[in-house]
Rosetta silent file (secondary structure, phi, psi, omega in degrees, C-alpha in Angstrom):
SEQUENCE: XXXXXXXXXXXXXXXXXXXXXXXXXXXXXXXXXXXXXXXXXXXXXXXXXXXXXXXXXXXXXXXXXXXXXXXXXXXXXXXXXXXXXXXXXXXXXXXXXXXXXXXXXXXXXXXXXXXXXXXXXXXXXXXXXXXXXXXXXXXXXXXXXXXXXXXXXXXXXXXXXXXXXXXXXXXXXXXXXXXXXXXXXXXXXXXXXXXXXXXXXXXXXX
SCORE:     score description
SCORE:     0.000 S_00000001
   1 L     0.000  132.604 -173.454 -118.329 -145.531   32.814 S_00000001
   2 L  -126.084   86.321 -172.631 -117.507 -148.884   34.289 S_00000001
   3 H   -63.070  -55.105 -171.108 -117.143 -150.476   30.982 S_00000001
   4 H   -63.176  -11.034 -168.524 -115.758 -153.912   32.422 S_00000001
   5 H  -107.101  -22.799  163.626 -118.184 -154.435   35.141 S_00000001
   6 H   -67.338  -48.108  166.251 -121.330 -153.616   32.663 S_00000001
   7 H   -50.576  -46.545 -176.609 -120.120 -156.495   30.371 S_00000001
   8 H   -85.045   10.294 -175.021 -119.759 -159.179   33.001 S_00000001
   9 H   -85.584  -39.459 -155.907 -123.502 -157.490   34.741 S_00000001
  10 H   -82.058  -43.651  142.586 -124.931 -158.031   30.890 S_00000001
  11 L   -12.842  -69.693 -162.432 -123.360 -161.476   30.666 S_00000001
  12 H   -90.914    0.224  161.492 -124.199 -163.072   33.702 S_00000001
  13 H   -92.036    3.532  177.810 -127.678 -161.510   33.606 S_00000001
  14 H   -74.741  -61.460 -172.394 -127.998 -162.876   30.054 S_00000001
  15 H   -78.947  -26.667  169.522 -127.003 -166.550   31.028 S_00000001
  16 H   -54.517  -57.094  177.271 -128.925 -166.587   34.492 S_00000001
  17 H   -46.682  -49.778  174.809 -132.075 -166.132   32.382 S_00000001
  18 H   -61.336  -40.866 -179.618 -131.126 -168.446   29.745 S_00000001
  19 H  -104.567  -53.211 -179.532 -129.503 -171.407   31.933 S_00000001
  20 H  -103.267    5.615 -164.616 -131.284 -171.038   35.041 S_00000001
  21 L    29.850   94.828 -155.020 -134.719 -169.093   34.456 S_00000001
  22 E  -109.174  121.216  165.539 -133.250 -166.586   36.682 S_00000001
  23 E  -150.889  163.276 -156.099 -136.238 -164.319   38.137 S_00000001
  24 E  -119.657  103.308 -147.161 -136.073 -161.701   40.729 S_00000001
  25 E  -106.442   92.207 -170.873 -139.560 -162.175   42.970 S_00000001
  26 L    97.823   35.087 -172.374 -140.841 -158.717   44.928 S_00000001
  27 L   -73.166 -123.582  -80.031 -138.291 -156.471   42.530 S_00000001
  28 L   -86.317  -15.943  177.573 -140.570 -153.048   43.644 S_00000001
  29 L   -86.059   -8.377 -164.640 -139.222 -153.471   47.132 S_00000001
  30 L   -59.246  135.688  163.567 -135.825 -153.320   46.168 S_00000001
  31 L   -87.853  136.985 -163.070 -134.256 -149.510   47.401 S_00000001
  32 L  -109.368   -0.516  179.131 -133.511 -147.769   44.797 S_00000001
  33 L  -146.408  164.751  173.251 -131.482 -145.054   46.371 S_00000001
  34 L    89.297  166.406  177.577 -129.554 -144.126   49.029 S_00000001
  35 L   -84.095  133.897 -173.390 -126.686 -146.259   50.987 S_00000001
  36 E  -142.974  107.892  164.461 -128.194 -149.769   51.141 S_00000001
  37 L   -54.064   90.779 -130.705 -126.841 -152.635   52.961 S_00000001
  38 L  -101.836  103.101 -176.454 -128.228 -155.617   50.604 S_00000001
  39 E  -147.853  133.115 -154.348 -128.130 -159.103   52.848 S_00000001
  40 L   -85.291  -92.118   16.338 -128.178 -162.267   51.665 S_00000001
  41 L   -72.409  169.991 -137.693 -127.931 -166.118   52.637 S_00000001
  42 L  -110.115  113.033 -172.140 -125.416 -167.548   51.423 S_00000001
  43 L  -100.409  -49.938 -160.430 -125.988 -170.836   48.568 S_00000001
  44 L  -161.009  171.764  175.664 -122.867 -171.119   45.915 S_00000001
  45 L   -66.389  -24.867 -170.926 -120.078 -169.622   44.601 S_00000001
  46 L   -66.462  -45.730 -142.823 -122.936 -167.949   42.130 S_00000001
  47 H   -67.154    2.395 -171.976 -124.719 -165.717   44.654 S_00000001
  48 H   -72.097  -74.361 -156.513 -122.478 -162.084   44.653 S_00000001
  49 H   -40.584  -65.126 -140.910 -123.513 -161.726   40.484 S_00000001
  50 H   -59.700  -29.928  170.979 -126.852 -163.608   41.290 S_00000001
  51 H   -76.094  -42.391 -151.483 -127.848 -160.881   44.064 S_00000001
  52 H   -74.994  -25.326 -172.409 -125.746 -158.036   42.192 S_00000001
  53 L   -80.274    1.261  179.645 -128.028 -158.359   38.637 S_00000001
  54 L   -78.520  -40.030  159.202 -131.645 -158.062   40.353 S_00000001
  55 L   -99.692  162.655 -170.054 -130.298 -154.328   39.872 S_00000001
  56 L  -100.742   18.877  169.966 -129.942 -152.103   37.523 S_00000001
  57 L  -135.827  171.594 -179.618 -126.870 -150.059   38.851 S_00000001
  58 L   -73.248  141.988 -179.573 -124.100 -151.021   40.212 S_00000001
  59 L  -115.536  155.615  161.763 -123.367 -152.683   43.306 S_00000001
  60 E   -86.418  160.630 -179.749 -120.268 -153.503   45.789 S_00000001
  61 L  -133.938 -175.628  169.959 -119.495 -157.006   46.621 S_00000001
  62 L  -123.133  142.651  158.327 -117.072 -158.630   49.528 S_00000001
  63 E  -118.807  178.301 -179.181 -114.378 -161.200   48.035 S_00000001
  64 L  -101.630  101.415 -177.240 -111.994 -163.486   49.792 S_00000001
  65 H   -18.338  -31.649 -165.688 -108.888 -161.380   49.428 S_00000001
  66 H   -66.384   -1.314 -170.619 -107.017 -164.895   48.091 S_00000001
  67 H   -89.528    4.545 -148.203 -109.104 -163.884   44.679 S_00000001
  68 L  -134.028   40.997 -177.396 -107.215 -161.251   44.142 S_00000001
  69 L  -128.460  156.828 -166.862 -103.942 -162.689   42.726 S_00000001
  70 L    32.482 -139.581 -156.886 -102.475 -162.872   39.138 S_00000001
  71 H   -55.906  -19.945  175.329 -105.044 -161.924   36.497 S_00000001
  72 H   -64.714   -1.833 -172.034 -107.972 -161.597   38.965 S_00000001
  73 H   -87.164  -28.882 -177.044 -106.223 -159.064   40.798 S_00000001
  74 H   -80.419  -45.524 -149.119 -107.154 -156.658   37.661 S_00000001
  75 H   -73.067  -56.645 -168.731 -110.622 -158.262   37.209 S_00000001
  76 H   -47.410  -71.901 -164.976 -111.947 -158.290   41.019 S_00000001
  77 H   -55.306  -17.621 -160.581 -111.622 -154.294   41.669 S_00000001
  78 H   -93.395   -6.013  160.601 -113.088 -153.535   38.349 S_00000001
  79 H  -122.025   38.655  173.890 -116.498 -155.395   39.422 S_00000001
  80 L    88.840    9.194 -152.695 -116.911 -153.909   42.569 S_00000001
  81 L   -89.864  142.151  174.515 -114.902 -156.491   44.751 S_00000001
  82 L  -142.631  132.414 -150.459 -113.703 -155.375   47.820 S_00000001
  83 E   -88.688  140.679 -175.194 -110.810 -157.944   49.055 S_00000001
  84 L  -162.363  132.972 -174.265 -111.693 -158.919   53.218 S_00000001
  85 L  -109.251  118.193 -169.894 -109.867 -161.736   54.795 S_00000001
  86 L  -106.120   27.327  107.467 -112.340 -164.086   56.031 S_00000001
  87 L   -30.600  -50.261  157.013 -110.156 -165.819   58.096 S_00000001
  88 L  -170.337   86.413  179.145 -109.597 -162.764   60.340 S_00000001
  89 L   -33.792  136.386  153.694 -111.612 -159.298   59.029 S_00000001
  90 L   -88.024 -173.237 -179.020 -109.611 -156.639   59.589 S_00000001
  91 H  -107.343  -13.261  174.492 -111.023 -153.383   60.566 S_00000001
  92 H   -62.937  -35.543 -173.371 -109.858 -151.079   57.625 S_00000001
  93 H   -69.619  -32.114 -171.685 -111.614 -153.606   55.012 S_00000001
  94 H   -63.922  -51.267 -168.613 -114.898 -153.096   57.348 S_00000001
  95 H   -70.557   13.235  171.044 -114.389 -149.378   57.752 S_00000001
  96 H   -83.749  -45.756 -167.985 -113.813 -149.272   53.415 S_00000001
  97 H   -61.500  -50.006 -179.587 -117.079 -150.925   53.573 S_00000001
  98 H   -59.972  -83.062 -100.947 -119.030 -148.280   55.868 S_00000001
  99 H   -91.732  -58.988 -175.918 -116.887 -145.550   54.249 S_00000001
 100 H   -76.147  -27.874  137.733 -118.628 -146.563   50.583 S_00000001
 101 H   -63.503  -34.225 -174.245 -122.225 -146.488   52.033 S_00000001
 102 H   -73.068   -7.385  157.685 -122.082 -143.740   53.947 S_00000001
 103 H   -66.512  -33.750 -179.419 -121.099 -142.361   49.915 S_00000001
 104 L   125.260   -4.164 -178.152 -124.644 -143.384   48.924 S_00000001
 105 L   -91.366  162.466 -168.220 -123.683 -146.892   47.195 S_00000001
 106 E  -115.206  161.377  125.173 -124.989 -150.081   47.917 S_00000001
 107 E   -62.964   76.452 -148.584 -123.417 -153.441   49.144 S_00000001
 108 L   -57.232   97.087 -170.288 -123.789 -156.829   48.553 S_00000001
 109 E  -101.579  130.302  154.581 -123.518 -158.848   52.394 S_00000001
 110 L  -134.604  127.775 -164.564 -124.041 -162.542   53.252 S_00000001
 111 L   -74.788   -1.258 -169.205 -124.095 -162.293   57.207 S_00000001
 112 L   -86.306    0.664 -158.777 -123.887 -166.071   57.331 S_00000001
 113 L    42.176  -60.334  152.015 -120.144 -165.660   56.041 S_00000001
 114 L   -74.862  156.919  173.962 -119.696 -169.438   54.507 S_00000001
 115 L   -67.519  131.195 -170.301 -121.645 -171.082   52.176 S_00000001
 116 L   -85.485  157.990 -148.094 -124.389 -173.392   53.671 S_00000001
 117 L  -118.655  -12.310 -174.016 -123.218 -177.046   53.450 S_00000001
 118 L  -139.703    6.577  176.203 -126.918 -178.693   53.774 S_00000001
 119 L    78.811   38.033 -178.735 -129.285 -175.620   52.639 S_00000001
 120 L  -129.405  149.211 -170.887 -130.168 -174.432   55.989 S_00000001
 121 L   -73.275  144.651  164.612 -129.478 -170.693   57.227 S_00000001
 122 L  -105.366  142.328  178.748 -126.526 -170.230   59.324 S_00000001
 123 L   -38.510  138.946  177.698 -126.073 -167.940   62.115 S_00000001
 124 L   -81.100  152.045 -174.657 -125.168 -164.280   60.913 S_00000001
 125 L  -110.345  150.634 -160.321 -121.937 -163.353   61.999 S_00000001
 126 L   -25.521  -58.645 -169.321 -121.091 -159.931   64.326 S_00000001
 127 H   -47.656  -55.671 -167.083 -119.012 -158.051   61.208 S_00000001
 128 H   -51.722  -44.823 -155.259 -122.793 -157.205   59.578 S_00000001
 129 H   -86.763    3.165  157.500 -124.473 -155.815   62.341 S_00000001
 130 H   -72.702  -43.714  165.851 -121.240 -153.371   63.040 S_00000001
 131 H   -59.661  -20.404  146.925 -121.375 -152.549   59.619 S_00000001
 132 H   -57.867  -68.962 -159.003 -124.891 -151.747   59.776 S_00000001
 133 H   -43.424  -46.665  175.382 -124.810 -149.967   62.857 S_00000001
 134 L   -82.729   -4.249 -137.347 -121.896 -147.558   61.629 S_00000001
 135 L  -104.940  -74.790 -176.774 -123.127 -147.313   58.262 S_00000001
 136 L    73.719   23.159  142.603 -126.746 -146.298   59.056 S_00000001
 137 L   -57.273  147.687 -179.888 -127.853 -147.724   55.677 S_00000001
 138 E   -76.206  156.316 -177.017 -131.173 -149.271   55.153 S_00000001
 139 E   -85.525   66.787 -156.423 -131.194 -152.963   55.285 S_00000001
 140 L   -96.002   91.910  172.404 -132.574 -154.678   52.019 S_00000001
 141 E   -42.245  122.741  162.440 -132.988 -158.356   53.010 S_00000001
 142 E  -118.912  161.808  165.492 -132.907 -160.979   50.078 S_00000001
 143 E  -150.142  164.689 -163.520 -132.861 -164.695   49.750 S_00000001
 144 E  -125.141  133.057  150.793 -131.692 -166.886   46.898 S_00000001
 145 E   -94.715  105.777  160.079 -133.807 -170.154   46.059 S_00000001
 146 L    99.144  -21.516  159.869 -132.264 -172.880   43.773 S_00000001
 147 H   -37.223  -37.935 -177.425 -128.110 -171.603   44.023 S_00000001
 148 H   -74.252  -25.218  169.800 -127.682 -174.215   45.925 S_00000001
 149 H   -95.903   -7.649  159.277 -128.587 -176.870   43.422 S_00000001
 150 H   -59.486  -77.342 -156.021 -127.260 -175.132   40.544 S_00000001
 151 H  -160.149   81.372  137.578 -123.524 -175.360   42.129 S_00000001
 152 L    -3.015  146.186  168.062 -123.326 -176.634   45.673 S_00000001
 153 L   -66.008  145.353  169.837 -120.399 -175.373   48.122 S_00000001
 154 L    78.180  -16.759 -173.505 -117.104 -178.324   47.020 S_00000001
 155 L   -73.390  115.531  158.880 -118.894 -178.786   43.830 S_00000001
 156 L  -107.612   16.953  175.811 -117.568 -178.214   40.459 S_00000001
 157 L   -91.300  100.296  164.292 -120.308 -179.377   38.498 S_00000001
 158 L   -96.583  146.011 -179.931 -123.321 -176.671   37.453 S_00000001
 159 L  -108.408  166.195  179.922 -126.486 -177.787   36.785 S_00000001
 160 L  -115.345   73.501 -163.391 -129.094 -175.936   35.425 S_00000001
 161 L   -83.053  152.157 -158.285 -131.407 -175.665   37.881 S_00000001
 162 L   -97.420  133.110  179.908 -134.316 -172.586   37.860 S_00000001
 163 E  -107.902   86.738 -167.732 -132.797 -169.694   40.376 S_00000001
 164 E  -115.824  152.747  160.627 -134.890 -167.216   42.117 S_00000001
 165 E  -112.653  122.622  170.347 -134.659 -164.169   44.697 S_00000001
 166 E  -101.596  122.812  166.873 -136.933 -162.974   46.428 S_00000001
 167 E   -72.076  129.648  179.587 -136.844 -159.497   47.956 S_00000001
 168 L  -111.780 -162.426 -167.900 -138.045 -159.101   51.188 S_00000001
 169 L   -97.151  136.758 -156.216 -138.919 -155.817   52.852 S_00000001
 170 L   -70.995  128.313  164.860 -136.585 -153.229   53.717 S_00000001
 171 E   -90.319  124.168 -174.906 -135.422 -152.878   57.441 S_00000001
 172 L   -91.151  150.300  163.797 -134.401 -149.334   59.279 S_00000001
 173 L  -104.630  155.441 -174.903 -132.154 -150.229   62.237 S_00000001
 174 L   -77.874  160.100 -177.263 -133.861 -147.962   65.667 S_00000001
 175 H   -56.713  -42.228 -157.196 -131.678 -145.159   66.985 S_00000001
 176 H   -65.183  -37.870 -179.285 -130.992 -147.417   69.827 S_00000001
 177 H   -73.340  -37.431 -164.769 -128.817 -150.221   66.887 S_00000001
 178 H   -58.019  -31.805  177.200 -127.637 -147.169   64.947 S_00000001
 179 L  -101.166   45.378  171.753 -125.381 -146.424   68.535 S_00000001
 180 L   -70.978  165.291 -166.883 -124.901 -149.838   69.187 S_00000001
 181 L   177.694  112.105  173.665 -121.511 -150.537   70.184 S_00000001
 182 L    99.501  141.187  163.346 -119.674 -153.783   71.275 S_00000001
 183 H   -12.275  -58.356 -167.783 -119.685 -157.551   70.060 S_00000001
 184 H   -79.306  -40.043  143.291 -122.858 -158.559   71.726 S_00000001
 185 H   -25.948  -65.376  149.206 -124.843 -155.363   69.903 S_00000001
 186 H   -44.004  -62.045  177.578 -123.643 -156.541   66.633 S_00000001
 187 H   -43.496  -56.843 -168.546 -124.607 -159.809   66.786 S_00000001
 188 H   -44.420  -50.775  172.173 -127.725 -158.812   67.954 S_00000001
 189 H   -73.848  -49.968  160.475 -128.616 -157.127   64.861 S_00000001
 190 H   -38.158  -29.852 -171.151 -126.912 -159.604   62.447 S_00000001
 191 H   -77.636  -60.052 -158.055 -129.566 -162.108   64.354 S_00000001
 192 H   -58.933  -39.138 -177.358 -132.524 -159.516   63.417 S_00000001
 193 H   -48.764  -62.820 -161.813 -130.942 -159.481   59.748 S_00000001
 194 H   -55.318  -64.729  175.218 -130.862 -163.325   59.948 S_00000001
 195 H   -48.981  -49.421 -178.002 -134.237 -163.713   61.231 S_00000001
 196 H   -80.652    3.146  173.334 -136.222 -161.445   58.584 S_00000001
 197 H   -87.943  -33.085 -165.852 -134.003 -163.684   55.578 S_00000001
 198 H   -76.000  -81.426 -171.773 -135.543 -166.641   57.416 S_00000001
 199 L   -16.463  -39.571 -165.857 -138.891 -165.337   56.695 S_00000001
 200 L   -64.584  124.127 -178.135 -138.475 -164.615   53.531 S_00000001
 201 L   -87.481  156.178  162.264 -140.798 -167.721   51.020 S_00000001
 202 L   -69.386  150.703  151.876 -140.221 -169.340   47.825 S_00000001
 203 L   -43.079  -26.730 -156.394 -143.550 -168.228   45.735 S_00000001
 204 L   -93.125  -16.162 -149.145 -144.693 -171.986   45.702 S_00000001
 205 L   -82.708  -17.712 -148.436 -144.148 -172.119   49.615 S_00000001
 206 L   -91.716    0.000    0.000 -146.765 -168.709   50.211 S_00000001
């Protein structure tokens, strides 16, 4: 039982309802099994919890290895964190990553890597679509509405601003991406990733 990471799930899914009217929009599309590659765009410092509580089991996250000093060094592994230096990915944290889907667990991605600085999607970067591709996990696309105005990238001020996700519909990569291989392959799918997150509407927008 992964006492410590059910207290901070039950926490932060307590106060996203409560502070933000936190609602999860197209929850039945969500996969509920199997290794599933979960990818995001990228808002605030909020979005790993804000994507990881739309479920009800546990998820992996990526962290910026620099979290992982003094007491956070205990805290981080014990809520899924998996430390990747995003400065220059190595390939053991990516092949930790494949190596824990291909177990059957899922994994919290945002292919844009940084935090958007004006609320507009950013190009996905390479590292996703290798990690898809070697993975072979389904693809469960999400997008977060309202993170960004809650608590802005440089911002230490939260506001309480209404937060939603919407789930979009889960993507299979084709035999031909599952043997993908080399830089310009990768991208390629991180773009397809990128593209169906674009898609994805606020409720008021549909």
């Amino acid at each position: 039982m992964k006492t410590t990471y059910w207290i901070g799930h039950t926490i932060f899914r307590a106060a996203a309802k409560a502070f933000f009217r936190y609602q999860v929009v197209g929850r039945e599309k969500l996969v509920q099994s199997g290794s599933v590659l979960i990818a995001s765009n990228h808002e605030s410092f909020l979005d790993p919890p804000l994507v990881g509580i739309a479920y009800d089991d546990d998820v992996y996250y990526l962290a910026r290895k620099t979290l992982f000093r003094g007491p956070t060094s205990w805290l981080y592994p014990r809520w899924n964190a998996i430390p990747v230096d995003q400065e220059a990915p190595d390939m053991s944290s990516l092949k930790r990553i494949v190596k824990i889907l291909r177990s059957g667990q899922r994994v919290v991605v945002f292919p844009e890597g940084a935090r958007t600085l004006d609320g507009e999607l950013q190009p996905g970067e390479a590292g996703v679509g290798l990690i898809a591709a070697k993975s072979h996990a389904t693809i469960q696309p999400v997008r977060i509405f309202g993170a960004r105005e809650a608590l802005p990238r440089g911002s230490g001020r939260l506001k309480f601003h209404p937060i939603t996700i919407v789930v979009g519909d889960p993507i299979e990569l084709t035999p031909a991406e599952q043997k993908a291989k080399g830089r310009e392959a990768y991208q390629a799918i991180s773009d397809r990733i990128m593209g169906v997150i674009a898609e994805i509407k606020h409720p008021s927008q549909k």
